[in-house]
TIKOLZA-249153 format. One record per residue (C-alpha): z, x, y; residue in one letter. Coordinates in steps of 0.2 Angstrom, whole numbers. Layout:
<rs>
c3  c1  c2  aa
Z  X  Y  A $
...
</rs>
This chain:
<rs>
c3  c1  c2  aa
0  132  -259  X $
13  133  -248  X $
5  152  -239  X $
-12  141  -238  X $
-3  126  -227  X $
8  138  -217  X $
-11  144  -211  X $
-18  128  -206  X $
-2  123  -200  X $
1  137  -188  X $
-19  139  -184  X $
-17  121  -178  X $
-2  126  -165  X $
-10  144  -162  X $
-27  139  -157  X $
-28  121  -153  X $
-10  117  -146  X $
-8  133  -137  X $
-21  142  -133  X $
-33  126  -128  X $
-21  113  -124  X $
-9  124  -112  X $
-20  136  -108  X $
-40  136  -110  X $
-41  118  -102  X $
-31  125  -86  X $
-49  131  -81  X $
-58  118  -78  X $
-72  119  -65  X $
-68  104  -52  X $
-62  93  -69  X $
-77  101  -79  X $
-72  111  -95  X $
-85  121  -108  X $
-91  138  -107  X $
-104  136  -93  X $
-89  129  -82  X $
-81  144  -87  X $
-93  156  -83  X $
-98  148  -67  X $
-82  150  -59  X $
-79  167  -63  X $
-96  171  -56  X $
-89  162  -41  X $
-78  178  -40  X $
-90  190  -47  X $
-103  185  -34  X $
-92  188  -20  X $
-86  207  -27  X $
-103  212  -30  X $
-103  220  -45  X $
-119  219  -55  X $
-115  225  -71  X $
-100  217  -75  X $
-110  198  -70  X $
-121  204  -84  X $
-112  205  -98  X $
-101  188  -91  X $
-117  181  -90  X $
-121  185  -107  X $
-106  181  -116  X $
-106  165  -109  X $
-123  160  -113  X $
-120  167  -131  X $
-104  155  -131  X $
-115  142  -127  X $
-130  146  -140  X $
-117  145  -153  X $
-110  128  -148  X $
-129  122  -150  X $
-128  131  -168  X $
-112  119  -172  X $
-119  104  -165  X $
-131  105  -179  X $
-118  109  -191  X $
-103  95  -187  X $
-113  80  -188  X $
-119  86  -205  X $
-104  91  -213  X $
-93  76  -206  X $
-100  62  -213  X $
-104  72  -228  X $
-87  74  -230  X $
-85  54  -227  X $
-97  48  -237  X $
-93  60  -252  X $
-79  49  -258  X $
-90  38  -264  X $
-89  51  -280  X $
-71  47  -282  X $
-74  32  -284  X $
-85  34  -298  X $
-97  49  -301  X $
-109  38  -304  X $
-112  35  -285  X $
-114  53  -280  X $
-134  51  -281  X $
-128  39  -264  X $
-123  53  -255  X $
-133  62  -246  X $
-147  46  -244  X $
-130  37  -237  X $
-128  53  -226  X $
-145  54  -219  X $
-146  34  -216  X $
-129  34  -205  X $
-135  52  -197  X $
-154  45  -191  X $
-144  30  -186  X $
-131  38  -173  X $
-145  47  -164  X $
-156  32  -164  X $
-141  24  -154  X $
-138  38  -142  X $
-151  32  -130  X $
-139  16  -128  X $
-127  29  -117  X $
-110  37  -126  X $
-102  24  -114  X $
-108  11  -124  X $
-104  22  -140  X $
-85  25  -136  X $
-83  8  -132  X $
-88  2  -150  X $
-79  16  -159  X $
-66  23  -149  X $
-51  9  -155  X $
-55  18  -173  X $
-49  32  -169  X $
-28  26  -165  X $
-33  18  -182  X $
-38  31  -192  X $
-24  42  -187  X $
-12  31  -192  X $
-19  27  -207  X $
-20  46  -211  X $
-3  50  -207  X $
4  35  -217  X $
-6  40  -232  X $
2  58  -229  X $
19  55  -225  X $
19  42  -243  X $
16  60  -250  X $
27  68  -242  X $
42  55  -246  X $
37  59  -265  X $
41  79  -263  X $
47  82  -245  X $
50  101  -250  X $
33  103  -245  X $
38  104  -227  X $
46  120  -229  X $
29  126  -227  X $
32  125  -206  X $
41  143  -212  X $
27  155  -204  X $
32  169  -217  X $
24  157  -232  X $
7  163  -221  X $
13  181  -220  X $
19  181  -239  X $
2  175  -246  X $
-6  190  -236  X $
3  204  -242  X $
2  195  -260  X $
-17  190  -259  X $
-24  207  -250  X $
-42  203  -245  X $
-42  187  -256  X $
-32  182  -243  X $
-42  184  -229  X $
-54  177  -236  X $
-46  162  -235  X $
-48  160  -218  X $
-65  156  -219  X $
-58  139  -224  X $
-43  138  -215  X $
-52  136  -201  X $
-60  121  -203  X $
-45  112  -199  X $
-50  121  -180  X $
-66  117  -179  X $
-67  104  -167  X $
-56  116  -152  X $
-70  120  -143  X $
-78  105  -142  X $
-64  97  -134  X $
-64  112  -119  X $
-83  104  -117  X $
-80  88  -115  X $
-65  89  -105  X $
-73  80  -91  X $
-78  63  -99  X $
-58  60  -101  X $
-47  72  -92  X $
-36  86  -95  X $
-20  75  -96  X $
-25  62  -107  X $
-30  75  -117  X $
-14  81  -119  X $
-8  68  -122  X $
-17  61  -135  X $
-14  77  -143  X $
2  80  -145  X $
5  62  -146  X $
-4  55  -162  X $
-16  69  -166  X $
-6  84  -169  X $
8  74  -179  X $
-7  64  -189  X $
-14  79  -196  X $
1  88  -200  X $
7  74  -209  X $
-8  72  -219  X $
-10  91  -222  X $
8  92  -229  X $
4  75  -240  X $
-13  83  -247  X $
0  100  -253  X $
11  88  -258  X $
-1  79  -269  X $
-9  93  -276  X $
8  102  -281  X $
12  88  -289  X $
-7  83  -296  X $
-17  98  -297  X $
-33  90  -303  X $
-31  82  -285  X $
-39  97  -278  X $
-56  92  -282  X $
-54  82  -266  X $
-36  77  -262  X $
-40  68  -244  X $
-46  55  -254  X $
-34  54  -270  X $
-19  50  -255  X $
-25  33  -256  X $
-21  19  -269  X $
-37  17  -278  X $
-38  -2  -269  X $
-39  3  -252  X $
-55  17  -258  X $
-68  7  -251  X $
-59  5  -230  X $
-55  21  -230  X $
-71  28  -234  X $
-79  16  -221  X $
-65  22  -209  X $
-66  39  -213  X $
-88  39  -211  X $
-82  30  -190  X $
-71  45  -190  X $
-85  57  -192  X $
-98  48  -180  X $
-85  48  -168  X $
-82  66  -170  X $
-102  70  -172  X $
-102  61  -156  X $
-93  71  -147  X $
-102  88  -151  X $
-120  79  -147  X $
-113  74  -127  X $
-106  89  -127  X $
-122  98  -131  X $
-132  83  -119  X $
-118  91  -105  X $
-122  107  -108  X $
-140  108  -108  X $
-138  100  -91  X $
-129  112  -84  X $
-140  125  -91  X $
-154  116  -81  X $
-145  116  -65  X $
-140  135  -67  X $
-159  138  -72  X $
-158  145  -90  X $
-168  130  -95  X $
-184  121  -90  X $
-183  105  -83  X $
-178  93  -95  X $
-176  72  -96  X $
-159  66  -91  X $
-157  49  -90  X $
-140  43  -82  X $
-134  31  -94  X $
-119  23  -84  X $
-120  18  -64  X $
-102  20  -63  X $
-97  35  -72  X $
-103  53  -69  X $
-108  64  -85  X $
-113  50  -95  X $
-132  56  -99  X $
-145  54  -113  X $
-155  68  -114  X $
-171  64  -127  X $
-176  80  -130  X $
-163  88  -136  X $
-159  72  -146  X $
-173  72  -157  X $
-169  92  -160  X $
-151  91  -164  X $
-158  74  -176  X $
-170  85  -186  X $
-161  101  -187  X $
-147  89  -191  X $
-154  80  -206  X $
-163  96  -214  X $
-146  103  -214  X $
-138  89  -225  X $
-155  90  -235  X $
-155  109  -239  X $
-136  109  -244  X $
-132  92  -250  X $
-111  94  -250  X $
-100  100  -242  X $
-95  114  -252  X $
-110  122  -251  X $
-110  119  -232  X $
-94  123  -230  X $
-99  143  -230  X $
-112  138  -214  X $
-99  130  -205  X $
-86  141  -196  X $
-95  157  -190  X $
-101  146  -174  X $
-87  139  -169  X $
-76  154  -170  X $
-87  165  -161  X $
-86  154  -148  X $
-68  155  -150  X $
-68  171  -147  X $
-80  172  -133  X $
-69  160  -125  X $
-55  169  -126  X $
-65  187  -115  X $
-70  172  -105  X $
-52  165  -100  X $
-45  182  -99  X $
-58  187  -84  X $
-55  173  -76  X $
-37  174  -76  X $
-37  193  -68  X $
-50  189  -56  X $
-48  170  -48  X $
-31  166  -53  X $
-24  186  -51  X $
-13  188  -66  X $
-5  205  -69  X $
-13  216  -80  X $
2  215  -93  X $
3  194  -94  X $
-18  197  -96  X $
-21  207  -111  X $
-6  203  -119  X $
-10  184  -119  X $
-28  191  -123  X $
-25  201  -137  X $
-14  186  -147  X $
-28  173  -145  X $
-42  188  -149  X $
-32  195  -165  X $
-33  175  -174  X $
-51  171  -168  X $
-58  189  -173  X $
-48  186  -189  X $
-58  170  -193  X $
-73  175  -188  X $
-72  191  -199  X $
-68  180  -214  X $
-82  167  -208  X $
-97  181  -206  X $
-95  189  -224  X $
-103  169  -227  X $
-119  173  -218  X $
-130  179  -232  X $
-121  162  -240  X $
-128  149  -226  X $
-117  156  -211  X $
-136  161  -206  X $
-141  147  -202  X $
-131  143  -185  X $
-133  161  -180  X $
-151  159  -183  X $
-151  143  -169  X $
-139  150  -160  X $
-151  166  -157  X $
-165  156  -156  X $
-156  146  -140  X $
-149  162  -132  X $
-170  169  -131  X $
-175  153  -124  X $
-163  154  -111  X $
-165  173  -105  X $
-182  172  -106  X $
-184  155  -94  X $
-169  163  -81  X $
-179  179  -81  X $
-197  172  -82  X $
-193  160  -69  X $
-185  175  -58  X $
-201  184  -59  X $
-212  169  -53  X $
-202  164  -39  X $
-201  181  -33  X $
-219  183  -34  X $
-220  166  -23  X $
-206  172  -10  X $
-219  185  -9  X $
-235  176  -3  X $
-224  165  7  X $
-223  168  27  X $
-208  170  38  X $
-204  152  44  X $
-204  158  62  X $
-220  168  59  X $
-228  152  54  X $
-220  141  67  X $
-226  152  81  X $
-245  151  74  X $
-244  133  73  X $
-240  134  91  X $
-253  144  97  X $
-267  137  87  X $
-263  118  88  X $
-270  111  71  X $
-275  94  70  X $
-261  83  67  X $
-264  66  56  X $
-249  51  57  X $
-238  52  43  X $
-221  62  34  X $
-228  77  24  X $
-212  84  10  X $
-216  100  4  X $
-203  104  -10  X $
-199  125  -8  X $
-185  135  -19  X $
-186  148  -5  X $
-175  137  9  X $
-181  151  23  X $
-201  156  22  X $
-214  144  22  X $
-219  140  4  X $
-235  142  -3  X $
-242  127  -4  X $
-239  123  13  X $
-251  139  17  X $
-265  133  6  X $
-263  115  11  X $
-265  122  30  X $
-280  135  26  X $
-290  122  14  X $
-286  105  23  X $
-286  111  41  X $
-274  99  46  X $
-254  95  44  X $
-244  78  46  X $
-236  75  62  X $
-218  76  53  X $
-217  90  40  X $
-201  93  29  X $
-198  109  19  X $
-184  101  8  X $
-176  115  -4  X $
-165  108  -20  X $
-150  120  -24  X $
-140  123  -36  X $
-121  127  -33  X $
-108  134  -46  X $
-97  118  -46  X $
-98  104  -56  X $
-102  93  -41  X $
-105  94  -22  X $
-97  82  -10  X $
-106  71  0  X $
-99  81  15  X $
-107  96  9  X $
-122  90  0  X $
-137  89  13  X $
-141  101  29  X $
-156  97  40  X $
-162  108  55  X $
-175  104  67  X $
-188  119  69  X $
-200  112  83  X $
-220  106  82  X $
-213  92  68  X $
-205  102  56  X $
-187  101  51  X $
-181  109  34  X $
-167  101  22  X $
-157  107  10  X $
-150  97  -1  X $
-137  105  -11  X $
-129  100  -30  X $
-119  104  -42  X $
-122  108  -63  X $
-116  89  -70  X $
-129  82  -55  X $
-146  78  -54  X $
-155  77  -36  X $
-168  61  -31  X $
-178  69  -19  X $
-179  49  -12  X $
-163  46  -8  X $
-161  63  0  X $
-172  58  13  X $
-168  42  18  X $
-149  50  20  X $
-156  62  33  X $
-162  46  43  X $
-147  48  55  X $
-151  67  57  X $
-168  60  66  X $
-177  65  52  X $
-193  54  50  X $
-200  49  33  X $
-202  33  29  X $
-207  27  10  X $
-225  20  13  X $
-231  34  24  X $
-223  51  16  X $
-234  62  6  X $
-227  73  -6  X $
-234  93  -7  X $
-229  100  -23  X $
-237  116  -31  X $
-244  120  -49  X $
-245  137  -55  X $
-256  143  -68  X $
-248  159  -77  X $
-256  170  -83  X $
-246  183  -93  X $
-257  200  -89  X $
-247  203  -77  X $
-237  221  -72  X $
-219  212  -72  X $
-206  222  -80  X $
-207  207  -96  X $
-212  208  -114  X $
-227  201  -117  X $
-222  189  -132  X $
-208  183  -119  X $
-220  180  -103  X $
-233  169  -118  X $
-215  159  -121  X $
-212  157  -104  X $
-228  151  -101  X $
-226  138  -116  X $
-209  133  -110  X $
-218  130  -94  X $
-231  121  -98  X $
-219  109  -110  X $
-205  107  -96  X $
-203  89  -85  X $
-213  89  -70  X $
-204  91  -53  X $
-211  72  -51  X $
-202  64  -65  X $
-187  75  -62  X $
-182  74  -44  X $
-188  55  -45  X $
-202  57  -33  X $
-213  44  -32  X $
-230  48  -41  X $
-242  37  -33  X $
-236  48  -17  X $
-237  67  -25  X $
-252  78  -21  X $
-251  94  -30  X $
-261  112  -25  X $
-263  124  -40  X $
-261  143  -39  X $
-265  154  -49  X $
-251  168  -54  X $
-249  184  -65  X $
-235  194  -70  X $
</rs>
């Protein structure tokens, strides 16, 4: 007992108080944290040395990192409010057929009321927090009064002792040592809804002292009970009290499934942003505060995948082997990540690089070695969703890549165009005409059909380009560049970062003072349709080019996502292959 606690003991000032709290949540991208932050300000770097190969494999760690976080979003909602509600069995066994329908009911409900904003959500359940850790380290240091020689525990050579005694045994123990982790990474992520200091804070404040308070009780207790075992968390508690602490403990767990499912909302924003996922629907759920979203889609997928997860394994026990092997080879990724960025952006030695490096990587490789001898046990499953994110990714980068070079193709060199407009005078009808281009220096394609089929232009035409930078967010300073071309036209780009969203709208009426003219009742929007065709000669596999097209097909329109207004959209089709 005592070589188990040292573990989780020193796991929780290894990992959590040192290597994320002092060092991980140093890089943070403008305030942002997670692994797509990360990975977007070594790229910053990486972009400006040039070198290819190296953005690759970044690249691809970092989306991997991310895949995995979708796979433990899945996972923690399930297992924490199983974990809640099973202490309904120690009350009586009786109420163990409860369960998992009580664990289903409080799971549909808590994505039902994600559309309310997690504003709205924190504000309900965030006091329960102080309160449940209190009340944990109460229950724990009662305990601990009863047999304080458990604290003798803190001795990190318990840990190295019940190694050398237990062999492999021993390692395997990790695999449930590091549940008491779990929850590291997720706090990187959602670094920007709170801050880096108050994080800190909180930490080492109340939360670090809470838990080690109640881990040394739940030794303690079973020391001194060893039929506590079965589930000593709960057997801390006079049997009177059962029935708060359970319903405390289940508000524990939402709050704590609450913060994987933003942080997965966050991410899939930024993967949007950065172009590794189609369009998507982001609703804004605060007018006040940036980063507080709602994302439907990936809602109802976390909801299902979340509730087949309690209903295929039904306890924590048997979930316990699925849960793990995500969240530590995040870790881990983490970790390369964090060390790149330290050499490249912030210039650390070589020496101070892999020696940091090579402490964190030692503990994360060793849990997720004990965690991925569980895979054949249920440690598939996240693997299986995380695989299944990383090939939707790539393939909707890559796809998209392809199409839009094909487009940069068929387009015209703006000054080409310009000057053909000026010799041949086209007819020129009263209104704005916006025609939305990813390529901010040719003119698009749909302009050039409009031109060839219509026979006419707009006496004002905007080519309005929407880019994506590598920060969190632009600054109004930086956000919007207009240029006059002559004959009419004047290009904008407007310019945002990967926690934004861009209203192609209010672009536009901020380039009034720039003498750009568009006003709302006479601006016509110009927006193009391509119809894939996946025969194509593009370097691509053919089932990957069939899921691009599908992914296409099913993403937001450019309408609904840049808030254009409908009733004021023309679109042009085109027919592609590749």
């Amino acid at each position: 007992m005592y070589g188990v606690l040292s573990l989780i003991v020193w796991a929780l000032i290894i990992i959590v108080s040192i290597k994320y709290i002092v060092f991980i949540l140093q890089a943070d991208n403008r305030g942002e944290g997670g692994e797509l932050a990360l990975l977007a300000l070594i790229l910053q770097k990486q972009r400006r040395e040039g070198d290819s190969r190296r953005r690759f494999i970044i690249i691809a760690l970092g989306l991997i990192g991310a895949s995995l976080l979708y796979g433990d979003g899945v996972i923690t909602p399930a297992m924490s409010v199983l974990g809640a509600t099973e202490g309904l069995e120690v009350i009586t066994p009786r109420f163990k057929v409860f369960v998992v329908p009580a664990t289903l009911v409080i799971i549909f409900s808590l994505f039902m009321v994600q559309k309310k904003g997690t504003a709205k959500v924190g504000r309900v359940f965030g006091p329960v927090m102080v309160l449940w850790f209190i009340v944990i380290a109460i229950l724990g240091g009662m305990e601990i009064a009863r047999g304080p020689g458990i604290l003798l525990a803190v001795n990190p050579m318990h840990g190295v002792r019940f190694f050398m005694n237990h062999g492999f045994p021993g390692f395997l123990i990790l695999g449930a040592v590091v549940l008491a982790v779990t929850g590291a990474e997720a706090l990187y992520a959602d670094m920007g809804h709170f801050g880096r200091r108050p994080i800190r804070v909180a930490w080492f404040a109340l939360v670090l002292p809470a838990l080690l308070l109640n881990y040394f009780g739940q030794a303690a207790l079973i020391l001194r009970e060893p039929a506590a075992a079965a589930n000593p968390f709960y057997l801390l508690a006079p049997g009177l009290i059962l029935y708060p602490l359970i319903a405390l403990a289940t508000a524990a767990a939402i709050i704590a499934s609450q913060a994987l499912i933003s942080g997965a909302f966050s991410i899939t924003q930024q993967c949007v942003q950065l172009g590794y996922t189609p369009r998507v629907t982001i609703v804004h759920t605060s007018e006040t505060e940036h980063g507080q979203i709602y994302i439907p889609e990936v809602n109802k997928a976390l909801m299902v995948g979340t509730l087949l997860i309690v209903v295929g394994f039904r306890s924590t026990t048997a979930l316990g082997a699925a849960y793990g092997i995500a969240v530590t080879g995040s870790m881990a990724i983490t970790t390369i990540l964090f060390a790149t960025l330290a050499r490249t952006r912030w210039e650390w030695s070589w020496p101070r690089v892999i020696g940091l490096a090579a402490v964190f990587l030692i503990v994360d490789l060793s849990f997720f070695g004990s965690n991925a001898l569980k895979v054949k046990d249920g440690g598939w499953v996240p693997l299986a969703i995380a695989l299944v994110v990383f090939t939707l990714m790539t393939t909707w980068n890559r796809g998209r890549k392809i199409v839009l070079s094909i487009l940069a193709r068929g387009s015209l060199p703006l000054d080409l165009f310009l000057a053909d407009v000026a010799r041949r005078k086209p007819y020129r009808v009263p209104g704005t005409a916006v025609f939305m281009t990813s390529n901010p220096d040719g003119a698009p394609l749909v302009l050039l059909h409009h031109l060839k089929h219509n026979k006419v232009l707009h006496e004002h035409v905007v080519l309005l380009s929407i880019l994506s930078e590598n920060v969190p967010r632009v600054g109004d300073d930086e956000r919007i560049e207009a240029t006059h071309l002559g004959e009419g036209f004047s290009r904008i780009a407007a310019r945002y970062g990967f926690m934004e969203s861009a209203n192609v709208p209010e672009v536009l009426a901020r380039c009034r003072s720039t003498g750009v003219v568009a006003e709302p009742l006479e601006t016509t929007y110009y927006l193009g349709r391509e119809r894939l065709l996946p025969h194509g000669h593009e370097k691509l596999a053919g089932w990957r080019k069939k899921l691009y097209v599908f992914m296409s097909r099913n993403s937001r329109t450019a309408t609904e996502y840049f808030a254009i207004p409908p009733n004021r959209v023309v679109e042009l089709g085109a027919q592609i292959e590749f």
